[in-house]
KENUKE-17450 format. One record per atom (N, C-alpha, C, O): residue in three letters; x, y, z. Coordinates in steps of 0.05 Angstrom, whole numbers, plus 32768, in hexadecimal, padded with zeros to 4 digits. Layout:
N
AlaXYZ
...
//
This chain:
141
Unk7EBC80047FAE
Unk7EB4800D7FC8
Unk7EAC802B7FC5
Unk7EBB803A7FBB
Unk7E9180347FD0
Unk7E8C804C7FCE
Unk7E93805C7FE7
Unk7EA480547FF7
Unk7E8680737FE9
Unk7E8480848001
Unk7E7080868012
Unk7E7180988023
Unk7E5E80778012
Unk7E478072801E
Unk7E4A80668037
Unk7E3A8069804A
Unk7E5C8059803A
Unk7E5E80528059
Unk7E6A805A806B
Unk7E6780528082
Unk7E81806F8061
Unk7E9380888075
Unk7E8180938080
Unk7E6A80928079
Unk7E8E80A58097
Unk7E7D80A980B4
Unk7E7E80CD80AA
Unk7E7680DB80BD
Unk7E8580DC8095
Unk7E8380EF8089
Unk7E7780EA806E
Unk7E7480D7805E
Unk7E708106806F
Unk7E5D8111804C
Unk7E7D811F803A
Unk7E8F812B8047
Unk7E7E811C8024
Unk7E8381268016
Unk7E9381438019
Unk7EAA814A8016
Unk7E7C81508021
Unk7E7E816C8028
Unk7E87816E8041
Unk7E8D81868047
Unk7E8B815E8053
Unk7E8F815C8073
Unk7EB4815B8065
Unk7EC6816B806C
Unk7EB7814C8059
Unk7ED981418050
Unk7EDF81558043
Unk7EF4815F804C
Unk7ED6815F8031
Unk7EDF81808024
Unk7EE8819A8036
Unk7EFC81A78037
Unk7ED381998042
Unk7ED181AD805A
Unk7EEE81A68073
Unk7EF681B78083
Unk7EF781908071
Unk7F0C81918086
Unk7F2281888072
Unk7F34817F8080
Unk7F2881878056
Unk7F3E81888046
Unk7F4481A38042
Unk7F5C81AA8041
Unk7F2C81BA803E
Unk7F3681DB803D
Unk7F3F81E08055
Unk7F4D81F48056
Unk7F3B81D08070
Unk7F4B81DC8083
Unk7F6081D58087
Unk7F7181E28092
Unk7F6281BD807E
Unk7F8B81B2807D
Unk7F9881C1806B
Unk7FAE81CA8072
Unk7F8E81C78053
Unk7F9681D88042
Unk7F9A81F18043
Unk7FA281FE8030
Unk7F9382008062
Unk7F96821D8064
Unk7FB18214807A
Unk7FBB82278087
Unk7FB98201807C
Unk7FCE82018084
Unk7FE981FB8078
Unk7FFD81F58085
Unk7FE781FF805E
Unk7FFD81F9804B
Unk80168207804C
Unk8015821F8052
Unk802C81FC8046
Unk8046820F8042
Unk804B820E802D
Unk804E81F68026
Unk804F821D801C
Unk804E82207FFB
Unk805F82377FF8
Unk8058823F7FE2
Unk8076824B8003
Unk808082607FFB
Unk8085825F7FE2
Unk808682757FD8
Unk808A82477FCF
Unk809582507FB2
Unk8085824D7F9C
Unk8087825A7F87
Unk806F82367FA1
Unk805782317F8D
Unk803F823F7F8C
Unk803282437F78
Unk8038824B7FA9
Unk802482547FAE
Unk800F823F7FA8
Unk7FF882477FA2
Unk801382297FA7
Unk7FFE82107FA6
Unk7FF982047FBC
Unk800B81F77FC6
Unk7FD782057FCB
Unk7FD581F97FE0
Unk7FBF81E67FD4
Unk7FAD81E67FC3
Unk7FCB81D37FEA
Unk7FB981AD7FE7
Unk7FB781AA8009
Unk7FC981AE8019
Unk7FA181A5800E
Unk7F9E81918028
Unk7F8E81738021
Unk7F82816A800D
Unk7F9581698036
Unk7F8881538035
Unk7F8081438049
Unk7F84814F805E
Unk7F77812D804C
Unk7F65812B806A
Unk7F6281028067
Unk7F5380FC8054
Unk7F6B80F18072
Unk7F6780DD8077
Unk7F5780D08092
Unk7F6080D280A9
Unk7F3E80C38089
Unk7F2C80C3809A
Unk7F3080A1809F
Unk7F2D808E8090
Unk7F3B80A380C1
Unk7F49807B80C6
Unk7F31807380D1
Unk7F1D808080D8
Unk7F38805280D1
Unk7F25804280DF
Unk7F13804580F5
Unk7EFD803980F7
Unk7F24805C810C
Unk7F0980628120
Unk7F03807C811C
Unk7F05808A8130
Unk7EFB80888107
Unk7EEA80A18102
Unk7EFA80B88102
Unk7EF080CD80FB
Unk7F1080B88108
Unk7F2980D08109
Unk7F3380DC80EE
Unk7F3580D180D8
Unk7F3980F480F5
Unk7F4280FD80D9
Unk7F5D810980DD
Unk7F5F811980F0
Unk7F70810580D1
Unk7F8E810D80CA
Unk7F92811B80B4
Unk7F8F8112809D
Unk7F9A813780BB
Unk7F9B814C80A8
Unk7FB4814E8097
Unk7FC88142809F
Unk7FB581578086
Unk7FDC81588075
Unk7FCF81728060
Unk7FB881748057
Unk7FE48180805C
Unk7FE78192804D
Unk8009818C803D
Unk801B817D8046
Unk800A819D8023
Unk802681A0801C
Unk803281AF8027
Unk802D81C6802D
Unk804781A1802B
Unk806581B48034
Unk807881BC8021
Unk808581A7801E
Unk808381CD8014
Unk809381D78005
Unk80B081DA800F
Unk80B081DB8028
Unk80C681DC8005
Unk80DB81D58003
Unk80EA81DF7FF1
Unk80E381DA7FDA
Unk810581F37FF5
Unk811082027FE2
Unk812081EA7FD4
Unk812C81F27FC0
Unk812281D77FD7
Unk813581C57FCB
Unk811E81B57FB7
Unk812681A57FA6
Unk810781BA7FBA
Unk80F581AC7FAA
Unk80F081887FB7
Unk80DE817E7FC4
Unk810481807FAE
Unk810781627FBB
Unk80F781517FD2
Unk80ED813A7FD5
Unk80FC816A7FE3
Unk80F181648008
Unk80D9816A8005
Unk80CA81658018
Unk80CE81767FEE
Unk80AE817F7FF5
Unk80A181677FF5
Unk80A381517FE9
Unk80908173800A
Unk80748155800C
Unk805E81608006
Unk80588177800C
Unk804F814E7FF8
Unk802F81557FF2
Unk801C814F8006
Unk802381408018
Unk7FFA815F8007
Unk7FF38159801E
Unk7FE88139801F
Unk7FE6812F8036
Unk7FE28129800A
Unk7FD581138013
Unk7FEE80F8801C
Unk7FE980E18024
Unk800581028019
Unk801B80FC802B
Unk801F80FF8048
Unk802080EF805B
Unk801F81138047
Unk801D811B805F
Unk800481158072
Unk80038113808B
Unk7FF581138064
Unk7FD6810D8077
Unk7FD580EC807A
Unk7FC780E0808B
Unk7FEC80DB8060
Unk7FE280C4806C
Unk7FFD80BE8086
Unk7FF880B1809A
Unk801A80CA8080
Unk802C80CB8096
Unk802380CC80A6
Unk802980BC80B8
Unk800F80DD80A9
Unk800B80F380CB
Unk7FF480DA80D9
Unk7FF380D380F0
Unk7FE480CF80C1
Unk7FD380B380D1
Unk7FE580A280DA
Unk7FE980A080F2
Unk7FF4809380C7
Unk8010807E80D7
Unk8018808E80EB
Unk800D808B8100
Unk802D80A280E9
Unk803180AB8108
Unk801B80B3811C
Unk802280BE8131
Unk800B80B0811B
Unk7FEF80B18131
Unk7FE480938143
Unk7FD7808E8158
Unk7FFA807E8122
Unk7FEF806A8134
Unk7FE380588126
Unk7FE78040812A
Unk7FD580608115
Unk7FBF805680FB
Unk7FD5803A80EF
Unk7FEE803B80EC
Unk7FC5802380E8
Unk7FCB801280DD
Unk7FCD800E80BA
Unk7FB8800880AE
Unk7FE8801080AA
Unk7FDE80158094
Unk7FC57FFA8088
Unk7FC47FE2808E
Unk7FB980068079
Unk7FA67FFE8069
Unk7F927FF98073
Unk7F817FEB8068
Unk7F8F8006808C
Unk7F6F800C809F
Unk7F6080238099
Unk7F4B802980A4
Unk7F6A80308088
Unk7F59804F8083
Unk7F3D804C8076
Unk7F35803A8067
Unk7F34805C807D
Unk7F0F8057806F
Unk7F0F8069804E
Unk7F0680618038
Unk7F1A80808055
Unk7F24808A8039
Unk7F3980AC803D
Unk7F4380B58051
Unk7F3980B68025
Unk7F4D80C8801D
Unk7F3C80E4800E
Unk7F2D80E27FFA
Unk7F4380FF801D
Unk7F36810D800E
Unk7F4D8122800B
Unk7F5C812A801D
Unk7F4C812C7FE8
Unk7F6081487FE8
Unk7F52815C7FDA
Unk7F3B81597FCF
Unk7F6281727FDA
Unk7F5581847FD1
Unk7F65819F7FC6
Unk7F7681A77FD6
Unk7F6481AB7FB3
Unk7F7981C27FAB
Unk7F6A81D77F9B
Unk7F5381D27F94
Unk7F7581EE7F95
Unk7F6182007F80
Unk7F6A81F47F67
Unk7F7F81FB7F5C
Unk7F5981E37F5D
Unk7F6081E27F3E
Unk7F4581E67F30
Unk7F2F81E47F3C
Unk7F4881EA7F1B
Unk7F2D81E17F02
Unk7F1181CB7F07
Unk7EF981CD7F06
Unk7F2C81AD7F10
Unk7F2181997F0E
Unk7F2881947F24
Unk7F3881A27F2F
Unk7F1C817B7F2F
Unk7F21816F7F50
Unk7F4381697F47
Unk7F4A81637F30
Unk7F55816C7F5D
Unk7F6C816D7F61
Unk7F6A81497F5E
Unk7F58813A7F67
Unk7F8781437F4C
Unk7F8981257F55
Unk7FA881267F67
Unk7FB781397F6A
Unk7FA9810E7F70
Unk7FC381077F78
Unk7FDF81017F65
Unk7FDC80F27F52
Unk8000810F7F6C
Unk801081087F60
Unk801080E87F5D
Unk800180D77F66
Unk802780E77F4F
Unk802B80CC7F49
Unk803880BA7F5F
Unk803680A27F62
Unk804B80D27F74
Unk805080C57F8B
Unk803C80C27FA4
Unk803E80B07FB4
Unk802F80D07FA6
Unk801D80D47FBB
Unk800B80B87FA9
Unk800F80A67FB9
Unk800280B17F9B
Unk7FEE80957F91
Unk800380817F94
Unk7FFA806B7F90
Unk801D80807F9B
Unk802E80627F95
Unk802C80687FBB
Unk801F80567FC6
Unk803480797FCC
Unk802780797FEA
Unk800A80727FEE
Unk800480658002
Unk7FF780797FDE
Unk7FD480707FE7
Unk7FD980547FDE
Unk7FCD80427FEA
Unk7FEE804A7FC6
Unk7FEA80287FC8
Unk7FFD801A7FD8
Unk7FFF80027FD8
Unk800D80297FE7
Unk801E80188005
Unk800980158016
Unk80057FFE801F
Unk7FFC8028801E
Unk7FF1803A803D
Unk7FD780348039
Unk7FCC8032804F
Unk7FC680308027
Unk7FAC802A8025
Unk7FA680138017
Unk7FB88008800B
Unk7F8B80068017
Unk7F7B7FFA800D
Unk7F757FF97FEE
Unk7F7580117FE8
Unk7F707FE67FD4
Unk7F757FF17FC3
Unk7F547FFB7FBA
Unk7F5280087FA5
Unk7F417FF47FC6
Unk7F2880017FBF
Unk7F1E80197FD9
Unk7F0880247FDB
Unk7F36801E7FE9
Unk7F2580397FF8
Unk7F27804E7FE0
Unk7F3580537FCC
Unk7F0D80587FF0
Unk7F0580737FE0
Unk7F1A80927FD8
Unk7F1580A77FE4
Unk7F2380917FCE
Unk7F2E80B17FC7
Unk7F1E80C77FBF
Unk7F1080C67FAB
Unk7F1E80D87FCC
Unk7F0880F07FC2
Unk7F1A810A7FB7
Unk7F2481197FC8
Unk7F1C81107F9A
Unk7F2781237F92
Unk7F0F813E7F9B
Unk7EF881397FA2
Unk7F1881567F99
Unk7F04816F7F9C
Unk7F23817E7F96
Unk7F3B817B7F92
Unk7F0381987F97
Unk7F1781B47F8F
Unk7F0181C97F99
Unk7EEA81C37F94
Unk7F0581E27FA5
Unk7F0581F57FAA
Unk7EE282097FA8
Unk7ED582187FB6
Unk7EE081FC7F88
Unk7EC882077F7D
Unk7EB281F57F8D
Unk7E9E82007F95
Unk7EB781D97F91
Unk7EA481C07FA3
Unk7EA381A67F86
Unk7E9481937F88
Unk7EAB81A77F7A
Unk7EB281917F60
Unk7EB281827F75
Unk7EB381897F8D
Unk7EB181647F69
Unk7EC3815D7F77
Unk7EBA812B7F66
Unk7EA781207F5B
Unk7ED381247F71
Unk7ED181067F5E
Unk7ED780F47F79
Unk7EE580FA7F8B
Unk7EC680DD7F75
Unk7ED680C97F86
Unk7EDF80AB7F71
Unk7ED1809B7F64
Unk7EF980AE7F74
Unk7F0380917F70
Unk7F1780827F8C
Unk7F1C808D7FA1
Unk7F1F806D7F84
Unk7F2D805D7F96
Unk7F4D80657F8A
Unk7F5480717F76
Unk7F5E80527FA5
Unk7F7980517F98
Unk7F83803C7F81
Unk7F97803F7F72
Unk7F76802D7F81
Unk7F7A80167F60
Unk7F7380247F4F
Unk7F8180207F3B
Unk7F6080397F4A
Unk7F5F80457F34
Unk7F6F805A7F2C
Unk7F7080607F15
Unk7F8080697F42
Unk7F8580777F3D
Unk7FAE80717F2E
Unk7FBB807D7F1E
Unk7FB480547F42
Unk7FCB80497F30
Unk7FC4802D7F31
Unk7FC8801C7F43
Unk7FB680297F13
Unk7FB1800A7F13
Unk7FCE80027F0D
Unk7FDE80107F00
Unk7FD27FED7F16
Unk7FEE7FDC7F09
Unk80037FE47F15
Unk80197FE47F0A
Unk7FFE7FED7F33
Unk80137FFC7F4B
Unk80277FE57F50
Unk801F7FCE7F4D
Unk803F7FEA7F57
Unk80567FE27F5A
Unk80507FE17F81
Unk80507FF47F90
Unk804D7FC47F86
Unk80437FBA7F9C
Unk805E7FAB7FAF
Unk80767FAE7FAA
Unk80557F9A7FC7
Unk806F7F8C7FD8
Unk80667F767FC6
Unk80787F687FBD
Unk80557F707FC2
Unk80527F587FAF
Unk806E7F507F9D
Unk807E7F3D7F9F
Unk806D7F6C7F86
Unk80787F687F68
Unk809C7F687F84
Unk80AE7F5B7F79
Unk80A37F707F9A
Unk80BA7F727FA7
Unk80C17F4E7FAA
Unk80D67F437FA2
Unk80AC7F407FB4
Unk80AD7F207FB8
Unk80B37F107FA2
Unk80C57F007FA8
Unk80AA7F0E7F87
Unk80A97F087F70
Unk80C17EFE7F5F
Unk80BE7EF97F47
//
């Protein structure tokens, strides 16, 4: 599944991940991520990281941005796609927890759009990004 049929450009999804991202709480990393999940009727739900002196409690933003859709209301696995974004080198990917959440909460061919700062930027889906995800399936089995 590409990006060609979301109701945003590329650059439209970039442009409102640097603004979730200027909302970050980061006192100890100084690492800011936003991220922006765009649901079924054209809405966008913002998430940034939250930091945490205990480390543990911290949440990342594409956590938080898909939380903040479920608490809004959003049906999981209705989202059209996922965009993040961080200052790195290369387009920012997702931790390993935040991809085992995009394969609860999403679809396994919506779009993920990594970016970064400079305007880089990749699109893959969530199967690619953890093929061989630990599903409710492998829970039934």
């Amino acid at each position: 599944m590409g990006i060609d049929h979301l109701s945003l450009t590329v650059e439209q999804f970039m442009e409102a991940t640097k603004k979730a991202r200027d909302n970050a709480y980061v006192p100890y990393s100084g690492f800011k991520v936003g991220a922006v999940v765009l649901d079924s009727q054209g809405r966008l739900h913002h998430g940034c990281n939250v930091e945490n002196a205990a480390y543990g409690p911290t949440n990342c933003a594409e956590r938080t941005a898909l939380f903040r859709a479920v608490a809004d209301g959003c049906m999981p696995r209705t989202f059209q796609a996922i965009a993040v974004i961080g200052d790195t080198d290369l387009p920012i990917t997702p931790c390993g927890v935040c991809r085992q959440v995009m394969v609860e909460l999403c679809d396994p061919d919506m779009p993920v759009i990594l970016g970064n700062l400079q305007g880089a930027y990749r699109v893959t889906t969530v199967s690619e990004l953890l093929p061989g995800a630990f599903t409710s399936r492998d829970l039934n089995s």
